[in-house]
C-alpha positions as CSV (number, residue, x, y, z in Angstrom):
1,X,0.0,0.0,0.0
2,X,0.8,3.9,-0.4
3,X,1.6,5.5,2.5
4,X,-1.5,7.4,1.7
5,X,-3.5,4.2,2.0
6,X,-1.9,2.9,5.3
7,X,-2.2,6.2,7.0
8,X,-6.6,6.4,6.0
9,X,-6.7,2.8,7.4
10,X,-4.5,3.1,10.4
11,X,-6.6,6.6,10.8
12,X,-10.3,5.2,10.5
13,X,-8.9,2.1,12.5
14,X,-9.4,-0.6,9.3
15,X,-5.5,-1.5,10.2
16,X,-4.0,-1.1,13.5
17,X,0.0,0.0,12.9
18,X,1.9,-2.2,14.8
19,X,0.4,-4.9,12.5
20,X,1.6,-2.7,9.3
21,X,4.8,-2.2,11.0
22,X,5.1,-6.3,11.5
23,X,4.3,-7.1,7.9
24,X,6.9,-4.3,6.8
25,X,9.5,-6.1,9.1
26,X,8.5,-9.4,7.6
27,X,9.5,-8.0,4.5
28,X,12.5,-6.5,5.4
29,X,13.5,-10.0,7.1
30,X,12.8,-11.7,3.2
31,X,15.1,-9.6,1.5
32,X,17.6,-7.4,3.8
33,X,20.2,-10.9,4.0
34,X,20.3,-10.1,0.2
35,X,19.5,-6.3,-0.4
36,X,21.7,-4.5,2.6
37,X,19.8,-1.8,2.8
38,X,20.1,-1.5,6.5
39,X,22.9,-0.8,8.8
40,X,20.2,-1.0,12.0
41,X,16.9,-2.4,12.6
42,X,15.1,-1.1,15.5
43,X,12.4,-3.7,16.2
44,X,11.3,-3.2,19.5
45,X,11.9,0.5,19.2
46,X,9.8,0.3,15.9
47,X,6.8,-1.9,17.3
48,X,6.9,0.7,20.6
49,X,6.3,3.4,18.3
50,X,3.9,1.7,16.6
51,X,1.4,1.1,19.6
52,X,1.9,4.5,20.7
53,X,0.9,5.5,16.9
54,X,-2.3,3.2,17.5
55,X,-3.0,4.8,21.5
56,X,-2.8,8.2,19.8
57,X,-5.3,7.3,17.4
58,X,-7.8,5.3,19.7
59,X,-7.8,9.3,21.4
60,X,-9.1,10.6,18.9
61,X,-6.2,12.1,17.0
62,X,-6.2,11.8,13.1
63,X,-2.3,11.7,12.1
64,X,-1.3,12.5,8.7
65,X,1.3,9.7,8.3
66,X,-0.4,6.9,10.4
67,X,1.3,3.8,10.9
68,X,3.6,4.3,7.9
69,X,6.8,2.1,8.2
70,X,9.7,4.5,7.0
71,X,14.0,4.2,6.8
72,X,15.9,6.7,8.2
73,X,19.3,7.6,6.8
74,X,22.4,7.0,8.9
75,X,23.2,10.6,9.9
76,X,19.7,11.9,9.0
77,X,19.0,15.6,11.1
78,X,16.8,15.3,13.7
79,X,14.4,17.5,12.8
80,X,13.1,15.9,10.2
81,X,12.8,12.2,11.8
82,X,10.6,14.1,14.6
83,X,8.4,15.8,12.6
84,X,8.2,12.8,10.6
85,X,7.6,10.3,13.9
86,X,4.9,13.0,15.3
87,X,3.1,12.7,12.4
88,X,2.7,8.7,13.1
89,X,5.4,7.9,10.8
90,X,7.5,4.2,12.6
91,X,11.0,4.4,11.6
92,X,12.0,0.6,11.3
93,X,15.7,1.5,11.6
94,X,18.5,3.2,9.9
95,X,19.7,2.4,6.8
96,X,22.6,2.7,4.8
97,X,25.3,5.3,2.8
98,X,28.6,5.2,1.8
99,X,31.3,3.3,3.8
100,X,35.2,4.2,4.3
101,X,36.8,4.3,0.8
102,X,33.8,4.5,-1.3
103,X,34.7,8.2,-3.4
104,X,31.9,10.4,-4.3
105,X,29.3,8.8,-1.9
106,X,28.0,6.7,-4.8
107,X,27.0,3.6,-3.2
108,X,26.4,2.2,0.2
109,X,27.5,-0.1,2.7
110,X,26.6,-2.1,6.2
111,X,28.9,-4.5,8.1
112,X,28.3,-7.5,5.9
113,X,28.4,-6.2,2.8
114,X,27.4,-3.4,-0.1
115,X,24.1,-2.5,-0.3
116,X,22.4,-3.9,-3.8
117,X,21.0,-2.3,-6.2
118,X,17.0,-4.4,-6.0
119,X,16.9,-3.9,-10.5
120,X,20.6,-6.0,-10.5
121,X,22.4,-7.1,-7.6
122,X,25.7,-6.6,-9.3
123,X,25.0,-2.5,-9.7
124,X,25.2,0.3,-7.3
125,X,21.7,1.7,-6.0
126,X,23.8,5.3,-5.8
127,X,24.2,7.1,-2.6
128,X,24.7,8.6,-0.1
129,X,20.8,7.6,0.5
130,X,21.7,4.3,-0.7
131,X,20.0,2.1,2.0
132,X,17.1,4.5,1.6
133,X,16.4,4.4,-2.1
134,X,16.8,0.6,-1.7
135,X,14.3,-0.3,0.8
136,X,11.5,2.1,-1.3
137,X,12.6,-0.2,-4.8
138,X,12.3,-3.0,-3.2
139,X,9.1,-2.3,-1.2
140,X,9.8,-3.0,2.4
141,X,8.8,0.6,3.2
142,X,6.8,3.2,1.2
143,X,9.1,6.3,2.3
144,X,12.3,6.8,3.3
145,X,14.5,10.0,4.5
146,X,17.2,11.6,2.5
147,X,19.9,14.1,2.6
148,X,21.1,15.8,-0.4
149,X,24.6,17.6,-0.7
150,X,25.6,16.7,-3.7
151,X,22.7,14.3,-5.4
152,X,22.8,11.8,-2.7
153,X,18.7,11.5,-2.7
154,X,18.4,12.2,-6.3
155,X,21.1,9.4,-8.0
156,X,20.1,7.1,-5.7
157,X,16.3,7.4,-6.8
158,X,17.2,7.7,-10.2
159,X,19.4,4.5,-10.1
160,X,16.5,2.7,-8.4
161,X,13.5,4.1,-10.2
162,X,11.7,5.6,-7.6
163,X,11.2,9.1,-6.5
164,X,13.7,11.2,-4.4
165,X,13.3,15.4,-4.3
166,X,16.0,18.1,-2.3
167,X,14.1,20.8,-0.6
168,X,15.2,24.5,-1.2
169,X,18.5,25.3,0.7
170,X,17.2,26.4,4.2
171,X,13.2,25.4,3.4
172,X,13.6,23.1,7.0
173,X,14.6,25.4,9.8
174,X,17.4,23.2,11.2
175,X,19.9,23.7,8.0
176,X,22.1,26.6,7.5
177,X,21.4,28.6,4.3
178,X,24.1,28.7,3.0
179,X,24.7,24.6,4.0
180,X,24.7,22.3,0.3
181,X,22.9,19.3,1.7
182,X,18.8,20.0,2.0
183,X,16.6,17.4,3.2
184,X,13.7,15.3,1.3
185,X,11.9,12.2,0.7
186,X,12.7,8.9,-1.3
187,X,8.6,7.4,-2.4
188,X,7.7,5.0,-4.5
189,X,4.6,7.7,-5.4
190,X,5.0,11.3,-5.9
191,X,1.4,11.5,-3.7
192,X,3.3,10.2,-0.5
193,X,6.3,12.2,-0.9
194,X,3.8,15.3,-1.4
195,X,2.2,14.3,2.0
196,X,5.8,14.0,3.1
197,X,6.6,17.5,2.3
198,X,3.5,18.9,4.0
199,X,4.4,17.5,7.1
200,X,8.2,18.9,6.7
201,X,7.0,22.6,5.5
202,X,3.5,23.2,5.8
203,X,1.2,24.2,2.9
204,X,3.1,24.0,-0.3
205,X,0.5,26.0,-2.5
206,X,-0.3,25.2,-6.0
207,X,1.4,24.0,-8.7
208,X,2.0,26.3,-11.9
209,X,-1.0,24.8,-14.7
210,X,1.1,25.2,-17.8
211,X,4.4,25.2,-17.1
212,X,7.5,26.6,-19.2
213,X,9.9,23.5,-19.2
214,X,13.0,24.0,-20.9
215,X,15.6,20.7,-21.5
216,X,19.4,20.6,-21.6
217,X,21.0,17.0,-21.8
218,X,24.5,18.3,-20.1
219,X,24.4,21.9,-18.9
220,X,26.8,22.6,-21.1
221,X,29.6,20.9,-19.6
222,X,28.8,17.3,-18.5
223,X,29.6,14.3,-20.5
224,X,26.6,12.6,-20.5
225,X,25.8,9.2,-22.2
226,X,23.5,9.2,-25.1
227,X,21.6,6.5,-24.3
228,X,20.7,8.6,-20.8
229,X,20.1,11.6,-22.8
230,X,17.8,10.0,-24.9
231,X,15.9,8.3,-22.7
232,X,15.0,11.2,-20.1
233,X,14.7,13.4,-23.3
234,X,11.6,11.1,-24.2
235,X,10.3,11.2,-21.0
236,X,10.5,15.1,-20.5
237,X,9.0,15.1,-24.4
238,X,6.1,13.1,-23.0
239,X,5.5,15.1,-20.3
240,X,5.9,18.6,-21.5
241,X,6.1,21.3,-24.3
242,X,9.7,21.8,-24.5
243,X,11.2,25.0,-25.4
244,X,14.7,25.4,-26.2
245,X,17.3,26.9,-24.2
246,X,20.8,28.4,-24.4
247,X,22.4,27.4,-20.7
248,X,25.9,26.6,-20.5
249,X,27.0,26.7,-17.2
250,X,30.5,26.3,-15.5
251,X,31.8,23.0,-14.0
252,X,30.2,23.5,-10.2
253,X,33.2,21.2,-9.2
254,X,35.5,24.2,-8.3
255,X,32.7,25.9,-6.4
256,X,31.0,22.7,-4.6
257,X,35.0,22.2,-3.2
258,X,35.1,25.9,-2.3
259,X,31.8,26.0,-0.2
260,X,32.2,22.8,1.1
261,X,35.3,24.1,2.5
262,X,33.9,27.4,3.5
263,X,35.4,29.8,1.2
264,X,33.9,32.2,-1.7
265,X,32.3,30.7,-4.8
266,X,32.5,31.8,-8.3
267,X,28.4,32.6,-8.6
268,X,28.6,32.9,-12.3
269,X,26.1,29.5,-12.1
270,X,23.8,31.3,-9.9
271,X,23.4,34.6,-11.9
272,X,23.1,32.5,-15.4
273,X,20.4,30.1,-13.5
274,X,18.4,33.3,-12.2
275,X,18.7,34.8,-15.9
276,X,16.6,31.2,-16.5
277,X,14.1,30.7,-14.2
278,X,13.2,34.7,-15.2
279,X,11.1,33.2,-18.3
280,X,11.3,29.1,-17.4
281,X,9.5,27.5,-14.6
282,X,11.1,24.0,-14.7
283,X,14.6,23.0,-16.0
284,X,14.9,19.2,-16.7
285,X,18.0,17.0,-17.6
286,X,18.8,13.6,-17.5
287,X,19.5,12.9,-13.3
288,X,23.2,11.4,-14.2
289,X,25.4,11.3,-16.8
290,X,25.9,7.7,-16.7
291,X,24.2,4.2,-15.5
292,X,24.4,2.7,-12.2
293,X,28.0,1.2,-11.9
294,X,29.3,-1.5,-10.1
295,X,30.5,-2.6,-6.8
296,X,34.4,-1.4,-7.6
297,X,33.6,1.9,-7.6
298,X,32.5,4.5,-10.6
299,X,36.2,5.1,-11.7
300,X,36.8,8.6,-13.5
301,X,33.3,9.2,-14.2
302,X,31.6,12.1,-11.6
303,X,28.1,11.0,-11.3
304,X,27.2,14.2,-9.7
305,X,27.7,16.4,-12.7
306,X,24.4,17.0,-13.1
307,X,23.4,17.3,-9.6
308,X,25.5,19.1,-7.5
309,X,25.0,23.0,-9.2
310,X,21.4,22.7,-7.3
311,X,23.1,22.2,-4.3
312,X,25.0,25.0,-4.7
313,X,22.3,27.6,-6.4
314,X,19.4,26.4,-3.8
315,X,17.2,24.8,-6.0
316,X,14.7,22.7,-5.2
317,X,15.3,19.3,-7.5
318,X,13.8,15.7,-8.3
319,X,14.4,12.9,-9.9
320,X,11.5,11.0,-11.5
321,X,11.4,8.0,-13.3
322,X,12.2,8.1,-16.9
323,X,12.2,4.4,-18.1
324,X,14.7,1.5,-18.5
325,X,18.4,1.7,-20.2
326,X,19.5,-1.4,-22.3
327,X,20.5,-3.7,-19.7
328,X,17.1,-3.1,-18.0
329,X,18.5,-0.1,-15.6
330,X,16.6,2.6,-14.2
331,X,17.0,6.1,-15.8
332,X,16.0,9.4,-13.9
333,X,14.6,12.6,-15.2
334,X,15.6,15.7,-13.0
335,X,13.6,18.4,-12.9
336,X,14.6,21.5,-11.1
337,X,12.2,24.5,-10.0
338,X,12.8,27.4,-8.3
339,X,13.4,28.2,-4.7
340,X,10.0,27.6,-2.8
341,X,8.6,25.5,-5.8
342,X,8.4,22.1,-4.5
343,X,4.9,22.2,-5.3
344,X,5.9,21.9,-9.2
345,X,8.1,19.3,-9.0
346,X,5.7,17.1,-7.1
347,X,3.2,17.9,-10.3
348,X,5.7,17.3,-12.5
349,X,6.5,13.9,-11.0
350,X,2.8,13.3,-10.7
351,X,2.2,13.3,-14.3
352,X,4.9,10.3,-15.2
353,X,3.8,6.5,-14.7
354,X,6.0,4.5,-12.0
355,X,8.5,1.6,-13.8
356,X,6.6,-1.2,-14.2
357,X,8.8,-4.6,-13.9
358,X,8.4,-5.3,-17.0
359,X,11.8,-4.4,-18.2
360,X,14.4,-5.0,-21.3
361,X,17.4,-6.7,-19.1
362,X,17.1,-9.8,-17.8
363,X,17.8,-9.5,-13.9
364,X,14.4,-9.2,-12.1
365,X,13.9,-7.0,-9.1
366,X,13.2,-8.1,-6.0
């Protein structure tokens, strides 16, 4: 079920939670020996959450999130895991990023192994929401939390055809401004992450009806693969009337190293992106240059080169599903808004299908 759907029934007491939050453990027990998307499990902290979930609704209180079973990164801020847990979402445990040695945060890890990509088990889900993106593929839990400094919630969704948005810089009150990671949800539908959102900020308004959607397949620097060019092209074709656009921006590299270290950044990117989003209302681009990679690492190639100049400017950004790449690998379609927009990349997101399993490769997901 949706979270959607588990929260009306834990709500109008058709399902008690600490009976969804069993089943979603009984799941999680199938495949985690295989999948790794966990570097804790909380049972007894989950199932005492749960019954509290179901005391608060016997009282009368209607939660938004009801008995929803949801990961929680390893080094997720707490803000967002309260707000989350008071809304009645159960946090089954915590699950896993990138281990020592893993460069550029692109996969993750746990103590017995790397986590698995659930569309081919010899293939990186992405990271540093690896664990998270995981567990929503492979359907133990709905939802799951995210952090996002430099596309670790949107590769990881991309690379495991689900969902996974970045909040404006600042949007939750607990992250610096001028920080480059920003908070947000992994879903398996863009209707729960929306409900996710609302419990993070509040109202998020209404989305734009007829949006301006321009596409670049590189940004004018990145070397992207055809193949994911043309795949997230078709997608954004599908979804919108696109109108052509002259951006070329710098590498973000140098600047992503300067703020991360504190010091002054270049802002040409910023000023060229403003110039953009003065007659566009949504940007798209493939969400990486290249496929999921394997267990040894992603070697030269920077699969945040499409990601991290959103960190950087403040943008609100998503990845959505854009369809299947030869060997039956997810392929993401970013879509980036501007700052306070959320609204239209959950519409956006909204209008594409999920990934059915039905799939050119031949390695089954879980």
């Amino acid at each position: 079920m949706s979270a959607i759907d588990i929260a009306e029934q834990v709500n109008n007491t058709q399902a008690r939670a600490v009976d969804v939050v069993a089943e979603a453990l009984t799941r999680l027990d199938r495949v985690e020996p295989w999948l790794n998307a966990f570097d804790r499990v909380d049972r007894e902290g989950a199932l005492h959450i749960a019954r509290e979930v179901d005391r608060r609704v016997a009282n009368g209180e209607r939660l938004p999130l009801a008995g929803v079973p949801i990961g929680v990164k390893k080094g997720e801020r707490p803000l967002q895991r309260e707000r989350l847990v008071a809304a009645g979402c159960v946090p089954l445990g915590r699950t896993t990023v990138a281990g020592p040695g893993t460069p550029w945060q692109t996969w993750g890890r746990n103590d017995r192994g790397p986590t698995r990509n659930p569309w081919h088990p010899g293939r990186t889900p992405g990271g540093s929401s690896a664990g998270s993106a995981a567990a929503v593929a492979a359907g133990i839990v709905p939802l799951a939390t995210g952090v996002d400094g430099a596309g670790s919630v949107r590769i990881p969704a991309a690379w495991c055809g689900v969902v996974g948005l970045k909040v404006t810089a600042g949007a939750l009150p607990d992250r610096a401004q001028d920080d480059l990671a920003a908070v947000g949800p992994l879903a398996a539908d863009p209707e729960d992450a929306r409900r996710y959102l609302e419990v993070l900020l509040g109202d998020l308004g209404q989305p734009i009806e007829n949006p301006v959607a321009v596409w670049s397949a590189d940004l004018g620097f990145a070397d992207t693969d055809p193949e994911q060019a043309a795949i997230a092209y078709e997608r954004a074709r599908r979804l919108f009337d696109l109108h052509d656009v002259d951006l070329t921006l710098q590498d973000p590299a140098p600047d992503w190293f300067a703020a991360r270290q504190g010091r002054p950044v270049r802002g040409e990117n910023g000023r060229r992106l403003a110039e953009l989003f003065e007659c566009a209302d949504l940007l798209l681009t493939p969400t990486t240059p290249n496929p999921p990679h394997g267990h040894d690492g992603p070697g030269a190639r920077m699969s945040t080169n499409l990601t991290w100049a959103f960190n950087i400017s403040g943008h609100p950004a998503a990845s959505i599903p854009a369809g299947f790449d030869r060997d039956g690998l997810p392929v993401g379609l970013q879509v980036v808004a501007r700052h306070g927009r959320e609204i239209d990349l959950l519409a956006a997101a909204r209008r594409a299908p999920p990934l059915s399993d039905a799939r050119h490769g031949d390695h089954g997901r879980v």
